[in-house]
ROROVO-876859 format. One record per residue: residue number from 1; residue in three letters; chain; y negated, x negated, z negated of N, C-alpha, C in turn. Coordinates in steps of 0.001 Angstrom, whole numbers, plus 500000, padded with zeros to 6 digits. Example, Ala and Ser with C-alpha at 12.3 -4.5 7.8 and 13.67 -1.06 7.14 Angstrom:
BEGIN
{site 1 'Ala' 'A' {505690 486810 492200} {504500 487700 492200} {503300 486800 492200}} {site 2 'Ser' 'A' {502250 487150 492920} {501060 486330 492860} {499970 487100 492130}} 
//
This chain:
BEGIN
{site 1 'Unk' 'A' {510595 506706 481012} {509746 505955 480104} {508291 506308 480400}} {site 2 'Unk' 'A' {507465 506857 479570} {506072 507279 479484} {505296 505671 480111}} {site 3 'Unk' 'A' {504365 505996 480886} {503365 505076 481264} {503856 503646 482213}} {site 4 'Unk' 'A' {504799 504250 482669} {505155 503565 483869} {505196 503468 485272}} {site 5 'Unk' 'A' {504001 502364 485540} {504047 502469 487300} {505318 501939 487905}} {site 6 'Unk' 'A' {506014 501301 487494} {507635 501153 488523} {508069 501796 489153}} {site 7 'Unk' 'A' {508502 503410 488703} {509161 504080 489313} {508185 504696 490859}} {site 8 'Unk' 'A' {506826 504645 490561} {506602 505181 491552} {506122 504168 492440}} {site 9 'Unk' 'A' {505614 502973 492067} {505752 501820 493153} {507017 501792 493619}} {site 10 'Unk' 'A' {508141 501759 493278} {509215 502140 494252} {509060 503045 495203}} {site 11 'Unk' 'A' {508604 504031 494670} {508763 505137 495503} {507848 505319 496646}} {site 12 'Unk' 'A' {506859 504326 496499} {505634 504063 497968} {506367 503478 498710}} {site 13 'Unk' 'A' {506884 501903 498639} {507440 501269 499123} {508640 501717 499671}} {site 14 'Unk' 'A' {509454 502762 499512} {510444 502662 499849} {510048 504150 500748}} {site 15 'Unk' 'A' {508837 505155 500684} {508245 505888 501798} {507820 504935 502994}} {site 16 'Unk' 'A' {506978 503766 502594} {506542 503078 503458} {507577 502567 504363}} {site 17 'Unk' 'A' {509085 502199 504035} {510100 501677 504896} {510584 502675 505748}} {site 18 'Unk' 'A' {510263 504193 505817} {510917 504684 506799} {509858 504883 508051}} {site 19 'Unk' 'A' {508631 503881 508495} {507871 503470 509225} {508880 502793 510291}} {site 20 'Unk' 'A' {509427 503221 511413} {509924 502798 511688} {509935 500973 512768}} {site 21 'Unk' 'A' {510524 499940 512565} {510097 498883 513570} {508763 498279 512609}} {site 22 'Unk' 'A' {508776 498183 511580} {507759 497245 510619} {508723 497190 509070}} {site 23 'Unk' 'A' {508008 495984 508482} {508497 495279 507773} {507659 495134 506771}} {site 24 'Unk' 'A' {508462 495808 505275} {507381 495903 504579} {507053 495213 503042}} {site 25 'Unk' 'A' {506427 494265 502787} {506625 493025 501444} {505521 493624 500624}} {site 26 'Unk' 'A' {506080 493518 499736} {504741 494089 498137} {504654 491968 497817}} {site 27 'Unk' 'A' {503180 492192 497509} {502463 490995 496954} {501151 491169 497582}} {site 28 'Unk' 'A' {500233 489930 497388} {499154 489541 497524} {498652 489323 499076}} {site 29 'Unk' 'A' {497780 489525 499189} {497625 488978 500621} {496895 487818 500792}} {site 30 'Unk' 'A' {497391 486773 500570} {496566 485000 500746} {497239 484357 501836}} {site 31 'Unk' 'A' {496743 483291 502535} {496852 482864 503572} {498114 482064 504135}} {site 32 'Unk' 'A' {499005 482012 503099} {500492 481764 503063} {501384 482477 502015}} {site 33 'Unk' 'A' {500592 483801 502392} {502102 484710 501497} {502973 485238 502333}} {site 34 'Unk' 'A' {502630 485372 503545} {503789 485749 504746} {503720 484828 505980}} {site 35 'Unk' 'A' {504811 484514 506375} {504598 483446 507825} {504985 484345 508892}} {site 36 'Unk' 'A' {504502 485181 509219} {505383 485848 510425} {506003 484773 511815}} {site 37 'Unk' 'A' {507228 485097 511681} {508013 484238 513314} {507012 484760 514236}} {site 38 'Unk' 'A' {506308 483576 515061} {506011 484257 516056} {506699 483449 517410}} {site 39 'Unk' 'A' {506424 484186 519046} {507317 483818 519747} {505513 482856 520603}} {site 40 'Unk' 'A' {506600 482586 521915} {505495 481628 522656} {504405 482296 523057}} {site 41 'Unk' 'A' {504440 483735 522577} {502421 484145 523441} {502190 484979 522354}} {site 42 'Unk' 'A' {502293 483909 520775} {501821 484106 519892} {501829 485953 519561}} {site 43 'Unk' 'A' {503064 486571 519677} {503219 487651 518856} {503896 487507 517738}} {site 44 'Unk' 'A' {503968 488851 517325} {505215 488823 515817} {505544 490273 515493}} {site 45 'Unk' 'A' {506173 490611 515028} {506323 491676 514326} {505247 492588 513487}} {site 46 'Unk' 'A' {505013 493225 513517} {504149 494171 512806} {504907 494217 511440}} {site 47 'Unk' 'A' {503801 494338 510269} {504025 494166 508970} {503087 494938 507764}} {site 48 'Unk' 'A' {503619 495365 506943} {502967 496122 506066} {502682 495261 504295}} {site 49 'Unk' 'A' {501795 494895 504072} {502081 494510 502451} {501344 495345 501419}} {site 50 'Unk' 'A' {502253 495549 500683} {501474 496649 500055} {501112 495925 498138}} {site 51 'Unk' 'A' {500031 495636 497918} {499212 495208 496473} {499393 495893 495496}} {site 52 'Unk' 'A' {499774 496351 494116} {500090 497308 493484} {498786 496450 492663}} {site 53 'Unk' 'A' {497788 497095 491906} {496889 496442 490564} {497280 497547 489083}} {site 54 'Unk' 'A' {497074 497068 488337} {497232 497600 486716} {496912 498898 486736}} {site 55 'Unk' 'A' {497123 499904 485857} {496829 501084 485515} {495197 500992 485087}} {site 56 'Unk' 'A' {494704 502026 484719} {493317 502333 484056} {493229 503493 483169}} {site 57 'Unk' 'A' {493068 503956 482328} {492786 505302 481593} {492672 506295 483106}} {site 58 'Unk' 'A' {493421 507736 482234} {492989 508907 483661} {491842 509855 482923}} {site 59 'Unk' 'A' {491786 510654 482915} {491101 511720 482839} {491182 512633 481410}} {site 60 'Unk' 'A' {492237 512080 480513} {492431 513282 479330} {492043 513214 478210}} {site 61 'Unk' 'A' {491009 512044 478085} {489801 511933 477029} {490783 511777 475893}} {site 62 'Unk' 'A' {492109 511384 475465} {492887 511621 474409} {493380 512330 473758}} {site 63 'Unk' 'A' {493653 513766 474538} {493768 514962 473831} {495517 515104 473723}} {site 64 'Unk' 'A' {496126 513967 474127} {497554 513579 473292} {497891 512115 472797}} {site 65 'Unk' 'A' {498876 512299 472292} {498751 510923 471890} {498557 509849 473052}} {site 66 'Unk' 'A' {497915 508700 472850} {497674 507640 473987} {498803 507325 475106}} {site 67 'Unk' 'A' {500152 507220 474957} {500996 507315 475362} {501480 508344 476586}} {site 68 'Unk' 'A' {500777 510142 476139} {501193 510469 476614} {499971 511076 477947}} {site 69 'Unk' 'A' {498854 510066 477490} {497600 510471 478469} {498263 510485 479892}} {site 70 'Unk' 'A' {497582 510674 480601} {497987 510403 482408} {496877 508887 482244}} {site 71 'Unk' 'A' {497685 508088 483550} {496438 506970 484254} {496628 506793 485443}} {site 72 'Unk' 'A' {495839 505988 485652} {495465 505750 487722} {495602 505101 487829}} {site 73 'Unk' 'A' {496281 504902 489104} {497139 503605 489325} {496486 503747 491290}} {site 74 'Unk' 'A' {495952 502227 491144} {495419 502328 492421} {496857 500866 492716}} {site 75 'Unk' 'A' {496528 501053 494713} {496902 499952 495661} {496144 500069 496494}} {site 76 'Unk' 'A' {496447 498797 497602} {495980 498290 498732} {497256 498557 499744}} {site 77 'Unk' 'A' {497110 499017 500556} {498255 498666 501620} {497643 497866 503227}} {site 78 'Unk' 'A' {498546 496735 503343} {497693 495721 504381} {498503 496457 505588}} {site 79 'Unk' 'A' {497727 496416 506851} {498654 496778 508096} {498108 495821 508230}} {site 80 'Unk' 'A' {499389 494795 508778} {499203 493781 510017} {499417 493413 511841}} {site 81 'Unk' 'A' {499497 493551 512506} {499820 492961 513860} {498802 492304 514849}} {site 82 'Unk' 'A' {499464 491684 515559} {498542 490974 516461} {497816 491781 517605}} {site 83 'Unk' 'A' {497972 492670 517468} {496614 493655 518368} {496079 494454 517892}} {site 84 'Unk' 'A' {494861 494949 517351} {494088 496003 517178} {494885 497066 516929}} {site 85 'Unk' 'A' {494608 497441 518550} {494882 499117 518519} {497131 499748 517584}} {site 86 'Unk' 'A' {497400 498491 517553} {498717 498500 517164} {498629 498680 515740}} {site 87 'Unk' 'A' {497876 497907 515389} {497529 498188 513433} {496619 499138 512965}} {site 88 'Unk' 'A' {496043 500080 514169} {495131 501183 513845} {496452 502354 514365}} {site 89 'Unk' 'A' {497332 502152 514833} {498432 502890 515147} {499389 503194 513433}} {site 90 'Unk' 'A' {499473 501816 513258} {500494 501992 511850} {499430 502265 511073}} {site 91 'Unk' 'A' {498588 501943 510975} {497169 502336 509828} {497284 503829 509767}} {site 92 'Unk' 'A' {497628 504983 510759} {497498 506291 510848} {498675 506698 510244}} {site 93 'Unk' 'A' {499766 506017 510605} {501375 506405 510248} {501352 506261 508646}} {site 94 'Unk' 'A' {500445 504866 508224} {500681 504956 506748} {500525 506009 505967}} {site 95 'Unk' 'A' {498964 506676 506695} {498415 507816 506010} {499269 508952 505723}} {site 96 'Unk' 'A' {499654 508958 507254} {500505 509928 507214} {501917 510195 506349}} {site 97 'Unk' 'A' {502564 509266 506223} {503556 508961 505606} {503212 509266 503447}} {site 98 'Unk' 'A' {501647 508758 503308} {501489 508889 501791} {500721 509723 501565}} {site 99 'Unk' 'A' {500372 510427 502664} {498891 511582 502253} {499125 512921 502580}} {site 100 'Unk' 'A' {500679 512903 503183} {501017 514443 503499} {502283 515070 502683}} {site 101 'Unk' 'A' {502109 515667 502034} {503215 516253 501580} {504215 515160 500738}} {site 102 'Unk' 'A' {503845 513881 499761} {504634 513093 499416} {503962 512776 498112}} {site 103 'Unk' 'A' {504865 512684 497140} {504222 512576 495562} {504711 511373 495574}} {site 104 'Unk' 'A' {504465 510268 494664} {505068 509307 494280} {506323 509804 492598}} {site 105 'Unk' 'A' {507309 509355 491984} {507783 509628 490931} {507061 510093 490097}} {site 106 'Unk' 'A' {506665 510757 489058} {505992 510942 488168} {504563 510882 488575}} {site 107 'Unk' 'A' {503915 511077 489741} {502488 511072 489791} {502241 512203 491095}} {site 108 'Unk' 'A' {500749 512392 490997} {500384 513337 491749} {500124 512844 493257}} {site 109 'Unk' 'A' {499851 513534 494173} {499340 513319 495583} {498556 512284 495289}} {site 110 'Unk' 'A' {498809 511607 496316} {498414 510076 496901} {496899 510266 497594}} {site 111 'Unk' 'A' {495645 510217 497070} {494277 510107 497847} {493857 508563 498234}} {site 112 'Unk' 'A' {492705 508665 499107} {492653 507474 499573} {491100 506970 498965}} {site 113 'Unk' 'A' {490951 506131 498700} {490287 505195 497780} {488600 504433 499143}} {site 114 'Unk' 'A' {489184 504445 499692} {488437 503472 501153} {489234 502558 501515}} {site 115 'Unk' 'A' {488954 501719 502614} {489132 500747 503384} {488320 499764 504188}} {site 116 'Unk' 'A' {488904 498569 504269} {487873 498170 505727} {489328 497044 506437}} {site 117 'Unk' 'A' {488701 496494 507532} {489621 495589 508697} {489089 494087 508315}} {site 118 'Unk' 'A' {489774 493029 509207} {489272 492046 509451} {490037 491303 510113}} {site 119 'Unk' 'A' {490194 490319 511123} {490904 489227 511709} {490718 488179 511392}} {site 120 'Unk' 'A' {492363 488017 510652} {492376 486560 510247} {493475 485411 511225}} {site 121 'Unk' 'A' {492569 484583 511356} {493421 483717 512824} {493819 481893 511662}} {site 122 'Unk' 'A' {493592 482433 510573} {494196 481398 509813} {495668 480296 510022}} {site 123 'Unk' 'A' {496377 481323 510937} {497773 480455 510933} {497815 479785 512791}} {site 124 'Unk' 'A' {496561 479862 513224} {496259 479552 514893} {496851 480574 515760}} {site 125 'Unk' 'A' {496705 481922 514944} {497244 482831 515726} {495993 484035 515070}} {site 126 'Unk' 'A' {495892 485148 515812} {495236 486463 514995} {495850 487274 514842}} {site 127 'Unk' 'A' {495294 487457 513338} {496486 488925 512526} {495564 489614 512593}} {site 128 'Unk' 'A' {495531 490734 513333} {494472 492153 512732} {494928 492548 511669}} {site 129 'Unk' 'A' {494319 493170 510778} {494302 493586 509433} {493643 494620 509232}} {site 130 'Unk' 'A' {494202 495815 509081} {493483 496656 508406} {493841 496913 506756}} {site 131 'Unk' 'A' {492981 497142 505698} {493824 497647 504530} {492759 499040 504270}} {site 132 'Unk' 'A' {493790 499955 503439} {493959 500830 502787} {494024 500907 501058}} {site 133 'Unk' 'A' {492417 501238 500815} {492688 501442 499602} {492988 502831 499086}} {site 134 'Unk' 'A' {494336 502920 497849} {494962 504403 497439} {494803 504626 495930}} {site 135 'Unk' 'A' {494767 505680 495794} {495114 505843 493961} {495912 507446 493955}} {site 136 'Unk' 'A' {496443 507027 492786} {497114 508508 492315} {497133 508325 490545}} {site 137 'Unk' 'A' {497138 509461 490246} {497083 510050 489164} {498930 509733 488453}} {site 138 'Unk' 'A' {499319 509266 487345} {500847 509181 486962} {500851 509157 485667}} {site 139 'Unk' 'A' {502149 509265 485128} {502382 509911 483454} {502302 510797 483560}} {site 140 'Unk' 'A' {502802 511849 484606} {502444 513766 484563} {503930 514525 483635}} {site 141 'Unk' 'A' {504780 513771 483268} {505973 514355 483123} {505770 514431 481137}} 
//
């Protein structure tokens, strides 16, 4: 089907799961969209959420029908864990995993958009956070 991000949001998400030992939820990132279990010296599991937002016009000024233009389809991908250097660890693996050698369905190489970090200790615990902003080019077929 022309002009569909599904197939290749699958296809991030389901690159992103062979990260091995993390856990990975598509949605929003607000302050009760994930509860991670944690144990008594306040760890948890390391976690990935990855944001998908709307398409945008790409690049082909209309020179087919609208339908069959290309568009850009950006995300966010959140690394979470409770130490730093652990979410600047999976922060590298993500890259690696969407920026080398991996197309999404129907779209081109995966570039990276920017990023920034932050610690959020919202749940009386601290989540380091880094996110990753991505876009790719889709509708190439």
């Amino acid at each position: 089907m022309p002009t569909t991000q599904l197939a290749g949001e699958d296809s991030i998400v389901a690159q992103l799961k062979t990260i091995p030992g993390v856990d990975v939820i598509e949605g929003e990132y607000t302050e009760d969209s994930y509860k991670p279990e944690v144990d008594e010296n306040e760890m948890f599991a390391p976690y990935i959420l990855v944001t998908f937002y709307p398409s945008r016009a790409g690049f082909d000024n209309g020179l087919a029908e609208p339908h069959k233009d290309t568009e850009r389809a950006t995300f966010d991908v959140f690394v979470v864990s409770p130490n730093d250097r652990l979410t600047r660890d999976i922060r590298d693996q993500v890259k690696e995993k969407l920026l080398i050698a991996f197309r999404p369905v129907d779209g081109s190489y995966i570039r990276p958009k920017g990023g920034y970090k932050f610690v959020d200790p919202d749940l009386g615990f601290h989540r380091y956070v880094q996110v990753i902003s991505l876009t790719y080019t889709f509708n190439l077929s």
